[in-house]
DRENDO-1510 file (C-alpha; in Angstrom, 1 decimal, always signed):
<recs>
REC; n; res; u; v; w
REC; 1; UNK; +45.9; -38.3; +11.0 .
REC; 2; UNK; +47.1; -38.0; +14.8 .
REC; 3; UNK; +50.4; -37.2; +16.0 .
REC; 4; UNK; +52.6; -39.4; +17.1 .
REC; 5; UNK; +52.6; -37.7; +20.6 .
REC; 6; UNK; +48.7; -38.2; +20.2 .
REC; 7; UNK; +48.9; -41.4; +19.7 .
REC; 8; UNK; +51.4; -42.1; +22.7 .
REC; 9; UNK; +49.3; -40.3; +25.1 .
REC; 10; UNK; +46.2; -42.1; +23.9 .
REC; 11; UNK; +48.1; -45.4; +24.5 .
REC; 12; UNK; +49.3; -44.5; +27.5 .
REC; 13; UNK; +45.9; -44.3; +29.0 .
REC; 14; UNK; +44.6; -47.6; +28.1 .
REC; 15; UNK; +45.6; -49.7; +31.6 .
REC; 16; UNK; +43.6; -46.2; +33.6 .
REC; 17; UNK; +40.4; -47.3; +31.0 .
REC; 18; UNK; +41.1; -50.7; +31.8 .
REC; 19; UNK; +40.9; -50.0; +35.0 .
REC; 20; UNK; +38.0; -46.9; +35.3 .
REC; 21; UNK; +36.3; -47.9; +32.1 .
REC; 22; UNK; +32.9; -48.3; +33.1 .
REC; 23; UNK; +33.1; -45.6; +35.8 .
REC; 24; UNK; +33.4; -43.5; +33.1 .
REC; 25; UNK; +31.1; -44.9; +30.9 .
REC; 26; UNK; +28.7; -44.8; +33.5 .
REC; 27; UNK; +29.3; -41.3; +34.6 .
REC; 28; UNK; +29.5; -39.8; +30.6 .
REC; 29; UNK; +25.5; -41.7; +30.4 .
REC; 30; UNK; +24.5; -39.8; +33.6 .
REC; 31; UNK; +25.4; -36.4; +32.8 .
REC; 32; UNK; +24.4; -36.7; +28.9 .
REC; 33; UNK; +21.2; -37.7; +29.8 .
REC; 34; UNK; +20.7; -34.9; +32.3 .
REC; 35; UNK; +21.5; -32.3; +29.4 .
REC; 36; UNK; +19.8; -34.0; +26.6 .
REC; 37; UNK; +17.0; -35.5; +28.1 .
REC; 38; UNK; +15.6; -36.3; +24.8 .
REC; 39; UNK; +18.1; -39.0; +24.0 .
REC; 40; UNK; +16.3; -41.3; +26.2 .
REC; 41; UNK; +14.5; -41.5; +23.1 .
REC; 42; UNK; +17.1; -43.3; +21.2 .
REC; 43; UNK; +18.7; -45.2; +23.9 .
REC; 44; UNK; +17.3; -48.7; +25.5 .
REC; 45; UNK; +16.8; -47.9; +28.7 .
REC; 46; UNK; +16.7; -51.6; +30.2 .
REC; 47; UNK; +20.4; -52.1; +29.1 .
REC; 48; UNK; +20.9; -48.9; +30.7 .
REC; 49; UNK; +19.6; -50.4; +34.2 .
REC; 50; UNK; +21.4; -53.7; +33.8 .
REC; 51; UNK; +24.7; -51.9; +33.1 .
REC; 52; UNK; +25.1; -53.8; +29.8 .
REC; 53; UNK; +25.4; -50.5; +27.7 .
REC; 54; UNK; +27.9; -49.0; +29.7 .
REC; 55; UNK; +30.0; -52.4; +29.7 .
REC; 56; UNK; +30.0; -52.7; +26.0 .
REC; 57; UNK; +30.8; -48.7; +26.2 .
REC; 58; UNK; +33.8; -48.8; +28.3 .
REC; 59; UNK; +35.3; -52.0; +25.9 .
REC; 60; UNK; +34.8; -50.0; +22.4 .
REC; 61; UNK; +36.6; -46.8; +24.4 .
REC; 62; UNK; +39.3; -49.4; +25.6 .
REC; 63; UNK; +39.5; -51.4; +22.2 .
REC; 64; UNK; +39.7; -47.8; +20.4 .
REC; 65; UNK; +42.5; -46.5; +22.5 .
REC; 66; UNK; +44.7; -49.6; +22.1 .
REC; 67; UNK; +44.6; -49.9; +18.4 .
REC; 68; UNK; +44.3; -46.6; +18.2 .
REC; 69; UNK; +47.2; -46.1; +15.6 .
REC; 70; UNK; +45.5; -49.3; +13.7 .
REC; 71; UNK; +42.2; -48.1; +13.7 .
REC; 72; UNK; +41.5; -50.8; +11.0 .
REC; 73; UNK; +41.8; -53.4; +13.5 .
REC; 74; UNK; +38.5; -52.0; +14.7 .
REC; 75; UNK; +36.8; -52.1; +11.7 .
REC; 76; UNK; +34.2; -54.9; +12.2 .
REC; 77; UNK; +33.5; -53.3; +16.1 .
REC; 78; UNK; +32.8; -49.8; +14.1 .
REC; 79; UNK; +30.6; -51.8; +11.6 .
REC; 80; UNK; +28.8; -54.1; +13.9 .
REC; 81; UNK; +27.8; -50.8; +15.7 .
REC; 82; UNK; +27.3; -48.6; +13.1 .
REC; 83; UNK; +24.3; -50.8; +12.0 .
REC; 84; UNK; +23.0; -50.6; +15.3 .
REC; 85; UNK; +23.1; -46.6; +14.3 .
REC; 86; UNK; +21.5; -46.6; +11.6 .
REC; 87; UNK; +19.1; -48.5; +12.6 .
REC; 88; UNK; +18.2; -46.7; +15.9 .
REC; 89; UNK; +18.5; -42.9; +13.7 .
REC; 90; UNK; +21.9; -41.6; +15.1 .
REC; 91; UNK; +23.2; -38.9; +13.4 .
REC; 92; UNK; +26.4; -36.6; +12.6 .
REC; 93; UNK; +24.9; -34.3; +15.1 .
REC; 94; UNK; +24.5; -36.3; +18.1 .
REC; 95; UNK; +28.7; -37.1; +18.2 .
REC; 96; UNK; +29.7; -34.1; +19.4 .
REC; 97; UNK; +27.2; -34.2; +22.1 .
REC; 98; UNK; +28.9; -37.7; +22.9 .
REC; 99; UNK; +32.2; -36.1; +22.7 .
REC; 100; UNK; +31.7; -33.4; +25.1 .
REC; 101; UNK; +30.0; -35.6; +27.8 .
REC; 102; UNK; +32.5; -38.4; +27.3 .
REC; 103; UNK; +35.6; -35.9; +27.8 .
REC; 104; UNK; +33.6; -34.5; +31.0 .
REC; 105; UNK; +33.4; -37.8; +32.9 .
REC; 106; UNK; +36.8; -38.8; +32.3 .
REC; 107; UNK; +37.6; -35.6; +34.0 .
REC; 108; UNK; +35.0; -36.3; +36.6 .
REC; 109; UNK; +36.2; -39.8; +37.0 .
REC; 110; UNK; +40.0; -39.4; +36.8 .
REC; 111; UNK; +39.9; -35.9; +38.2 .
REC; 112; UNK; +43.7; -34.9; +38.6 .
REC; 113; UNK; +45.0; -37.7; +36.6 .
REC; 114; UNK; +43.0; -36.2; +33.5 .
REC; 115; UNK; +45.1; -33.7; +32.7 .
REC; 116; UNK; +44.9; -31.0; +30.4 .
REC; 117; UNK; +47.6; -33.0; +27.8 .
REC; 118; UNK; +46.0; -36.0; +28.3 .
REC; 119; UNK; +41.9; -34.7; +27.8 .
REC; 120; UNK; +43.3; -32.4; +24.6 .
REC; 121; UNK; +45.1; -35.9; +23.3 .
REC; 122; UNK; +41.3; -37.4; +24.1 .
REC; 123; UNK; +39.6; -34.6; +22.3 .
REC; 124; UNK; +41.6; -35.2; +18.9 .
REC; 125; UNK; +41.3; -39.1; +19.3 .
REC; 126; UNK; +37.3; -38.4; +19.5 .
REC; 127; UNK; +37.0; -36.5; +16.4 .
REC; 128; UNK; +39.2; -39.3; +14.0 .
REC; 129; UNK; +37.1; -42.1; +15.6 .
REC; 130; UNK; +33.4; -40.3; +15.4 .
REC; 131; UNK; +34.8; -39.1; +11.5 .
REC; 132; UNK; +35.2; -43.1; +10.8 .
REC; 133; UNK; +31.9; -43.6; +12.5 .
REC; 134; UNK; +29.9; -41.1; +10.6 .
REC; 135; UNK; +31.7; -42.2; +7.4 .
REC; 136; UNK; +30.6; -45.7; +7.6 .
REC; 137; UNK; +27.1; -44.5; +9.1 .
REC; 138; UNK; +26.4; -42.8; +5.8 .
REC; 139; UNK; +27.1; -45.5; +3.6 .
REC; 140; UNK; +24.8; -47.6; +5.1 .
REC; 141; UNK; +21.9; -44.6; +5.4 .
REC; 142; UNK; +22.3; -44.1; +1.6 .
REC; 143; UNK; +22.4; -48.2; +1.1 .
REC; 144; UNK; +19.0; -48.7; +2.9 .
REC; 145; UNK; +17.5; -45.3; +1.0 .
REC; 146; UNK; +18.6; -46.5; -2.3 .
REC; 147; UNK; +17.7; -49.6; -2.2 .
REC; 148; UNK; +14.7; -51.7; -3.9 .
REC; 149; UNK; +11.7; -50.6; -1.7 .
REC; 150; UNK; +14.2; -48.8; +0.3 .
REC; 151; UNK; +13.8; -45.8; +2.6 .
REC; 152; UNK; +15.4; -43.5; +5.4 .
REC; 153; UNK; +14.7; -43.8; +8.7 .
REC; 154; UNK; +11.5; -45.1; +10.0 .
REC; 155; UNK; +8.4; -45.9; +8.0 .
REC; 156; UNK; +4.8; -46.5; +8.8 .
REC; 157; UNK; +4.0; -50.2; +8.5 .
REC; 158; UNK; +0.6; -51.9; +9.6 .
REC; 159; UNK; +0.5; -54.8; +11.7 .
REC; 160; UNK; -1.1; -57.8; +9.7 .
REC; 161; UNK; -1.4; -61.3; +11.1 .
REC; 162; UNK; -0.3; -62.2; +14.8 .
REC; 163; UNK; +0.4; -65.7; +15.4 .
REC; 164; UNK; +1.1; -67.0; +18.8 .
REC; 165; UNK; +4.1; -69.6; +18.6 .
REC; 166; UNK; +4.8; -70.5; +22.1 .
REC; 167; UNK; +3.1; -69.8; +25.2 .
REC; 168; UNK; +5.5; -67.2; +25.4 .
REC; 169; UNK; +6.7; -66.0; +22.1 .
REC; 170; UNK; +4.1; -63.9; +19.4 .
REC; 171; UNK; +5.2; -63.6; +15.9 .
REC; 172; UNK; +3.8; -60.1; +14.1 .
REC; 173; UNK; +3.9; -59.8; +10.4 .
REC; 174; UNK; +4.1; -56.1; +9.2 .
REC; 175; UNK; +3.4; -54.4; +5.9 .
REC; 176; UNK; +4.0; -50.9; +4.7 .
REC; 177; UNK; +1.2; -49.2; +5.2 .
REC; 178; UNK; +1.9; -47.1; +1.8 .
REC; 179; UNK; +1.0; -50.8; -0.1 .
REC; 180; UNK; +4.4; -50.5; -1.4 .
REC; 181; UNK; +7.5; -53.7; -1.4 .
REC; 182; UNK; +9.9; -54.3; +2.0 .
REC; 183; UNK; +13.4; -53.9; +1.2 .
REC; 184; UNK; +15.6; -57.0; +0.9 .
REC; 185; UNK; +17.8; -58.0; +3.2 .
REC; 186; UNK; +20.5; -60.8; +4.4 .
REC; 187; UNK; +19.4; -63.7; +6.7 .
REC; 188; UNK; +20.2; -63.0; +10.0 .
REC; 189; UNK; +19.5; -59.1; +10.3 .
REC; 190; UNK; +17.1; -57.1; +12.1 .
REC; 191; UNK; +14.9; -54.7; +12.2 .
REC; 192; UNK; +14.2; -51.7; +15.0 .
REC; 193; UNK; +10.4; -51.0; +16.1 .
REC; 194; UNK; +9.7; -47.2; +17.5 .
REC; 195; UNK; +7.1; -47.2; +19.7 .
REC; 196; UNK; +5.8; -43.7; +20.9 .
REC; 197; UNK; +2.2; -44.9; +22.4 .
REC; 198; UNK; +3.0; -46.8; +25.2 .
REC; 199; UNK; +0.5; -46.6; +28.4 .
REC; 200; UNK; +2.5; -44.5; +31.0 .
REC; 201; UNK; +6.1; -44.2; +29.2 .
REC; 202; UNK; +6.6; -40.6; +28.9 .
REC; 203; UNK; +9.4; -41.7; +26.5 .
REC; 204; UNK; +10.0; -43.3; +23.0 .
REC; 205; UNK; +11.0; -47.0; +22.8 .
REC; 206; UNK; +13.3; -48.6; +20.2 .
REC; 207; UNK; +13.9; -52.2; +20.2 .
REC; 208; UNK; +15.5; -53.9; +17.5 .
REC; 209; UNK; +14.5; -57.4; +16.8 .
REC; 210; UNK; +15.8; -60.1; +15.0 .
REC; 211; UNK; +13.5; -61.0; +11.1 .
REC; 212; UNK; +12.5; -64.6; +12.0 .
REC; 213; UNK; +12.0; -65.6; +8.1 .
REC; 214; UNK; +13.8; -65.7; +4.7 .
REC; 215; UNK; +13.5; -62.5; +2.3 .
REC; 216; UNK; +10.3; -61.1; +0.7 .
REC; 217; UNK; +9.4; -58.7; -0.9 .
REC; 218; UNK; +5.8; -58.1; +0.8 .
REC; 219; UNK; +6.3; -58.5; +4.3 .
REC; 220; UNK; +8.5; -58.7; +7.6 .
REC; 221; UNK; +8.1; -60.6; +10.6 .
REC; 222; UNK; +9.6; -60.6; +13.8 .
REC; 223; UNK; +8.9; -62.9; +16.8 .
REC; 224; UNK; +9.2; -61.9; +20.4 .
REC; 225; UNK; +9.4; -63.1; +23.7 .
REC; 226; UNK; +7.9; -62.2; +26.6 .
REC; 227; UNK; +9.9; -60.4; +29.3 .
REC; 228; UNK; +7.8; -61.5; +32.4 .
REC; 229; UNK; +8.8; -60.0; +35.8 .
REC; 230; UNK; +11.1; -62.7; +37.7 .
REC; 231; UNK; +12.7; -62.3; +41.3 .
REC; 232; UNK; +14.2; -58.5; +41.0 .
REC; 233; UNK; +14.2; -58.3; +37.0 .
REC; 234; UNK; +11.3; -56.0; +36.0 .
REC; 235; UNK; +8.8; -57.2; +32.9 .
REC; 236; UNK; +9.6; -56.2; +29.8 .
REC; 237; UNK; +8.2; -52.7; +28.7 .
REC; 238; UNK; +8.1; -53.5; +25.2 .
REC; 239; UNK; +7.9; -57.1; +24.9 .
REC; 240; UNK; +4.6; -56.7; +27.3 .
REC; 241; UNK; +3.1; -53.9; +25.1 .
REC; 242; UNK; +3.6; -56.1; +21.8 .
REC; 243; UNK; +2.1; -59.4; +23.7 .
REC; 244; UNK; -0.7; -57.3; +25.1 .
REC; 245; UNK; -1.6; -54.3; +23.7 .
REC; 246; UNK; -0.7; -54.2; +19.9 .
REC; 247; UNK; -3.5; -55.3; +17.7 .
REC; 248; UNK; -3.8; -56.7; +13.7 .
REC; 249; UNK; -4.8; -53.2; +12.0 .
REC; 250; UNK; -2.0; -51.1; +14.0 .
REC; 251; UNK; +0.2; -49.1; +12.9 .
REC; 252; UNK; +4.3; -49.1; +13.7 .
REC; 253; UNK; +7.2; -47.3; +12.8 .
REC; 254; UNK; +10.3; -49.5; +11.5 .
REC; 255; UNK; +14.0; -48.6; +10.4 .
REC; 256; UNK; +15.1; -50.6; +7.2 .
REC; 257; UNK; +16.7; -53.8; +7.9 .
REC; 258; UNK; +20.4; -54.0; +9.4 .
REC; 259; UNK; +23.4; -56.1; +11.0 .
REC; 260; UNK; +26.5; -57.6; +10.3 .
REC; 261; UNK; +25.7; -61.2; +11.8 .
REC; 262; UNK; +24.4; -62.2; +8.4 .
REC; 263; UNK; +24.8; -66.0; +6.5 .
REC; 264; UNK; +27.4; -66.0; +4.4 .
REC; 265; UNK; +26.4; -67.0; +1.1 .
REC; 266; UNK; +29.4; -67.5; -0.8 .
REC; 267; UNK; +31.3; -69.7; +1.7 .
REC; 268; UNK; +30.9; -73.2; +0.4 .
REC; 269; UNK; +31.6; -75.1; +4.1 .
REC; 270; UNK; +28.2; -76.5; +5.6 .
REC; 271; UNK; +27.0; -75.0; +8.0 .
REC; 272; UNK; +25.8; -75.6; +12.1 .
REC; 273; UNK; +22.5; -73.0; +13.2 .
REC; 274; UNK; +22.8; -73.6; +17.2 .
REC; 275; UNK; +20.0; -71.9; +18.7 .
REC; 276; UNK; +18.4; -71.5; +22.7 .
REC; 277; UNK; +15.3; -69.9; +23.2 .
REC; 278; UNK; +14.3; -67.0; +21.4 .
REC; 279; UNK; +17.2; -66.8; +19.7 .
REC; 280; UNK; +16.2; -69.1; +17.4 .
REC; 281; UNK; +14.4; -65.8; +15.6 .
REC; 282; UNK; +17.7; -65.3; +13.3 .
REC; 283; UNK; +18.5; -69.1; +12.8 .
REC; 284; UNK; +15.2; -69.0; +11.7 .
REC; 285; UNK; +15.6; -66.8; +9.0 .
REC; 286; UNK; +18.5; -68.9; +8.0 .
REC; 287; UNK; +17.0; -71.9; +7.8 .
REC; 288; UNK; +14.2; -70.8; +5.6 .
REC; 289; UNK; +16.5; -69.1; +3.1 .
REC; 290; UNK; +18.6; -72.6; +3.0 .
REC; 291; UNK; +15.6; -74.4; +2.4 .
REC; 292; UNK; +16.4; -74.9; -1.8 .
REC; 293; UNK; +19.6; -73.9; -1.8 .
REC; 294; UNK; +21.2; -77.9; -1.2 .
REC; 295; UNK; +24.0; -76.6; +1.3 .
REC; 296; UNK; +24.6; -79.8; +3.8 .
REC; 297; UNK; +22.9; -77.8; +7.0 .
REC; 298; UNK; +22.3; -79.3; +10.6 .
REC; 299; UNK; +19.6; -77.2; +13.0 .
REC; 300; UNK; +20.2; -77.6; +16.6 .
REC; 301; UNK; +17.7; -75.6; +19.1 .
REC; 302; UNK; +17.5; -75.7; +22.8 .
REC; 303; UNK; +14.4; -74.9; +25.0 .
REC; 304; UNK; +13.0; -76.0; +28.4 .
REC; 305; UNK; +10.0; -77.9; +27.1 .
REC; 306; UNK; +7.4; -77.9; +24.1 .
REC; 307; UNK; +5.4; -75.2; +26.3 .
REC; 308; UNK; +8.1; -72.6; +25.5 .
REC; 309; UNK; +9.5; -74.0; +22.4 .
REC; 310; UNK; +8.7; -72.1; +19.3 .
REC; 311; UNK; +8.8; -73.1; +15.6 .
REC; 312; UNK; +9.1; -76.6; +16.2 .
REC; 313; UNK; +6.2; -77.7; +13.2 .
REC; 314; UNK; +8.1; -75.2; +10.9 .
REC; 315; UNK; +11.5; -76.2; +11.3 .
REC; 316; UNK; +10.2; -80.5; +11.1 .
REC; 317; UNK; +8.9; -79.3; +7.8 .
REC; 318; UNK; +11.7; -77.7; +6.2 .
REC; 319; UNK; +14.1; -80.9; +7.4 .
REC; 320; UNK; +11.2; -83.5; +5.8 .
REC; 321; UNK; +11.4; -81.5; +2.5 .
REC; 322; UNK; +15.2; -80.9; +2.0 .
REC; 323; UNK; +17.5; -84.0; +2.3 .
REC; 324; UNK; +21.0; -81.8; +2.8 .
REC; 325; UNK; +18.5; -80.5; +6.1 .
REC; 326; UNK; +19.0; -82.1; +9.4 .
REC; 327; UNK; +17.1; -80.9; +12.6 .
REC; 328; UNK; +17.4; -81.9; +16.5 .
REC; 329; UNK; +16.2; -81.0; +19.5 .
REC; 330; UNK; +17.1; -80.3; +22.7 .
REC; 331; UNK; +14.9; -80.1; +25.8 .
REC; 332; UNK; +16.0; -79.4; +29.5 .
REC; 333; UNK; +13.0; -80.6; +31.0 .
REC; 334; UNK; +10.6; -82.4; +29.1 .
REC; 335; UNK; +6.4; -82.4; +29.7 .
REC; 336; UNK; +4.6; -86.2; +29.7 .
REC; 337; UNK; +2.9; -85.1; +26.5 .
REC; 338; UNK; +6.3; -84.0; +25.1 .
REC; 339; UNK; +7.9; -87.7; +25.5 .
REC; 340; UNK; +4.7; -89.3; +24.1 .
REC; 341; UNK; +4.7; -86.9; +20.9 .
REC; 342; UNK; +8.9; -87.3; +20.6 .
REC; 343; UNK; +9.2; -83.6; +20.3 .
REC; 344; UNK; +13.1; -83.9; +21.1 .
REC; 345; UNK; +15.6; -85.8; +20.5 .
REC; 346; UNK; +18.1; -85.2; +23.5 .
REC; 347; UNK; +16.8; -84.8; +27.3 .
REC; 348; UNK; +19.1; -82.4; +29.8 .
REC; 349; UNK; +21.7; -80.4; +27.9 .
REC; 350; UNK; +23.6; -79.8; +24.7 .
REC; 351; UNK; +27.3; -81.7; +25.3 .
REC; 352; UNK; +30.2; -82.5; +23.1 .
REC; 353; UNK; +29.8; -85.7; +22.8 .
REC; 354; UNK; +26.1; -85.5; +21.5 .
REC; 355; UNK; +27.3; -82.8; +18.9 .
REC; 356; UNK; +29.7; -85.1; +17.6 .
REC; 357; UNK; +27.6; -87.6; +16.6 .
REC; 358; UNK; +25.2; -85.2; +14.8 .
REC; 359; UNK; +27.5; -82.9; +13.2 .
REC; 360; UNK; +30.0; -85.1; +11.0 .
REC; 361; UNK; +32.0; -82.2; +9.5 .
REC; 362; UNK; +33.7; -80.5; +12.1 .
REC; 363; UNK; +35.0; -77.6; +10.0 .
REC; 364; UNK; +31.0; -76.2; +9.2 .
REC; 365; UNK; +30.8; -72.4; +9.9 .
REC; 366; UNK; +28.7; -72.2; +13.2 .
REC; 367; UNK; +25.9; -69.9; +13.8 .
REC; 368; UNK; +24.5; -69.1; +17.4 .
REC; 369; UNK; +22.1; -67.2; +19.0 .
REC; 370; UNK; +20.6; -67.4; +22.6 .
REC; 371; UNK; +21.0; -66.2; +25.8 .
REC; 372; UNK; +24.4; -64.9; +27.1 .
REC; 373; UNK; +24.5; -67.9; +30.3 .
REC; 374; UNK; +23.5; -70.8; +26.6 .
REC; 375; UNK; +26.1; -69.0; +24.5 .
REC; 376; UNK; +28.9; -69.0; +26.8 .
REC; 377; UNK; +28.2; -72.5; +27.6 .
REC; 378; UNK; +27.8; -73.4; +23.6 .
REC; 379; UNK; +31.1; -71.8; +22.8 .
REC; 380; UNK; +33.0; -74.3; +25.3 .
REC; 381; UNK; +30.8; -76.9; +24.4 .
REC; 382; UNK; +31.5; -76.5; +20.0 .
REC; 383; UNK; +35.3; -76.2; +20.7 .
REC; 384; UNK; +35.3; -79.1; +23.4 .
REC; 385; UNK; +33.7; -80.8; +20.6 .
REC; 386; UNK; +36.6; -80.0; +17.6 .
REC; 387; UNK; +35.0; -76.9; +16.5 .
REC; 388; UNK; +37.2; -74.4; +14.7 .
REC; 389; UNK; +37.2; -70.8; +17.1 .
REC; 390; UNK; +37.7; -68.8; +13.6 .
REC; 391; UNK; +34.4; -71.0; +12.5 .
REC; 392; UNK; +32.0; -69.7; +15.2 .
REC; 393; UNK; +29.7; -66.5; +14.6 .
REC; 394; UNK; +27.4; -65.3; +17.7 .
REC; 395; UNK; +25.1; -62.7; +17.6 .
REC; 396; UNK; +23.8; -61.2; +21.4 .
REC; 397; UNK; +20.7; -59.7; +21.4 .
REC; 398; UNK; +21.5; -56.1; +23.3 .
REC; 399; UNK; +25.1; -54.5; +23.2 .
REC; 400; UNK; +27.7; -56.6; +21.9 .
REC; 401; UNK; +29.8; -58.6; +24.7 .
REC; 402; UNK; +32.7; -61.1; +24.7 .
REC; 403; UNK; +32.6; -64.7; +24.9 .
REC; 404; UNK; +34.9; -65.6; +28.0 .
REC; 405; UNK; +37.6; -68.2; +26.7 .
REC; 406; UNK; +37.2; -71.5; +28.4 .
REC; 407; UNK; +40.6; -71.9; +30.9 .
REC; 408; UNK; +41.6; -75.0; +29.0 .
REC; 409; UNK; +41.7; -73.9; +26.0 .
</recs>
């Protein structure tokens, strides 16, 4: 437990972390990495060059100092990243090296405004909220071990079947390559790939990726987009080495499934899967596992044409076979041979109104997944429509962000 003068120092810093936040969480990345190099291995280092880490950083910090005397009010930020922990293989070990490097750039940053009080208040606060951390952290280690076909950290699997969805999304299939069973897990997780064999990356790569079909015992799959070099944005290390260079027969190393952005199996309401792009992966998943289970469902995916658009043959399936199923289809701007094969239902853009007349029950839990500019958009769009805020579960595929509340509301 912290003092209360601990606490009131703590909460006294929160409008300088409002302020400094990411200068700080940009400073503590720089000097870390120039002392411990070899935790380039863990991190992504594209979220690292688009700032996204160090934003999603500074708002935990902020969000921990504010409540920090109701820690609890945390508790699904600590989960949500916790899986993201254990899945990517941090340990008890590496917080202190966090904690050291994070109370030397808020002295770098703040310089005479970090005083000695106010850095010793900071050191205390560090080691209640990295204890909560590594508490939760080995629950879910010993959860994924434990488990049915369970096991820690990564495991060999082989690369079965590749199937190319889209003209720009693959889906791989992996098995363990011991013959054994995949653990279980809930629709809506994900799994991390470590790739040490990249041409010319002199460091490891972890990318966590969304399981794009219901639970198995035998297999995985994950489909990815991809990242192809546009205007100043750099192509995709990863995504390119999966499209290009990985090969039925190869071998990869996977963590055990986790997440927190899950379907919720015993909530009776129906349910809305909203999807754009390639983040249809985790409504997927959904979908499949709703496929016999009678629960009024309506599937609604967005994509620029039938070029891009993955899934689509899948997903008609599953609504022709299951009468509480409904699917639609979105597409921005459709091909000639998309019109004369009615691929979609709705030309242009999602909008209220058109969700209005395909969703009857306005009080269905709402899944969505997609790109942060579709998602933003979406989440004026469902409560524009009469959707309930509490209903609405997102899941962003990188750090966790905020969705912006529309002015209006």
């Amino acid at each position: 437990m912290l003092e209360q003068k601990t606490i009131d120092i703590i909460k006294s810093t929160v409008p300088v972390l409002e302020q400094h936040g990411e200068a700080i969480t940009k400073t503590f990345y720089e000097l870390m990495f120039k002392k411990h190099p070899e935790l380039l291995n863990i991190f992504n280092h594209a979220n690292q060059k688009q700032g996204r880490q160090q934003k999603a950083l500074a708002s935990t910090v902020y969000a921990a100092a504010k409540y920090i005397d109701q820690l609890d009010a945390i508790i699904p930020v600590v989960t949500q990243i916790a899986h993201k922990h254990r899945s990517l293989g941090i340990k008890p070990e590496h917080y202190p090296i966090v904690g050291e490097h994070l109370l030397l750039a808020i002295k770098e940053v703040l310089q005479d405004a970090a005083t000695e009080e106010i850095i010793d208040a900071w050191a205390k606060a560090y080691g209640v909220i990295a204890d909560a951390f590594i508490s939760v952290e080995k629950g879910m280690y010993e959860a994924a071990e434990n488990q049915l076909g369970g096991w820690k950290d990564f495991k060999n699997f082989k690369v079965e079947k590749i199937v190319q969805e889209s003209e720009c999304i693959k889906s791989f299939y992996f098995k363990p390559a011991d013959g054994g069973k995949v653990s279980n897990y809930i629709p809506g997780q994900y799994i991390s790939l470590k790739l040490t064999n990249i041409p010319g990356q002199h460091f490891t790569h972890i990318r966590q990726y969304s399981l794009s079909t219901s639970p198995n015992s035998e297999y995985y799959r994950i489909s990815v987009k991809r990242e192809d070099e546009i205007n100043t944005k750099p192509a995709g290390i990863v995504s390119t080495f999966l499209h290009n260079e990985l090969k039925i027969g190869d071998f990869v190393e996977i963590s055990a499934p986790a997440g927190d952005f899950v379907l919720e199996e015993s909530n009776d309401k129906s349910i809305l899967l909203l999807s754009g792009g390639v983040g249809i992966t985790p409504m997927l998943s959904m979908l499949n596992h709703l496929e016999d289970k009678n629960k009024q469902t309506v599937f609604v995916h967005a994509a620029i044409n039938g070029h891009v658009h993955a899934f689509l043959d899948e997903v008609k399936q599953i609504d022709l076979n299951n009468n509480a199923i409904s699917s639609f289809i979105c597409y921005e701007k459709p091909t000639a041979l998309d019109r004369e094969e009615k691929r979609f239902d709705k030309e242009g853009f999602i909008t209220a109104d058109w969700l209005k007349t395909i969703v009857s029950d306005k009080d269905s839990i709402v899944y969505m997944c997609g790109p942060v500019v579709f998602m933003q958009a979406m989440f004026e769009t469902l409560l524009q429509a009469g959707f309930k805020r509490e209903n609405i579960r997102y899941e962003f595929f990188g750090p966790a962000m905020e969705l912006k509340e529309p002015e209006h509301a």
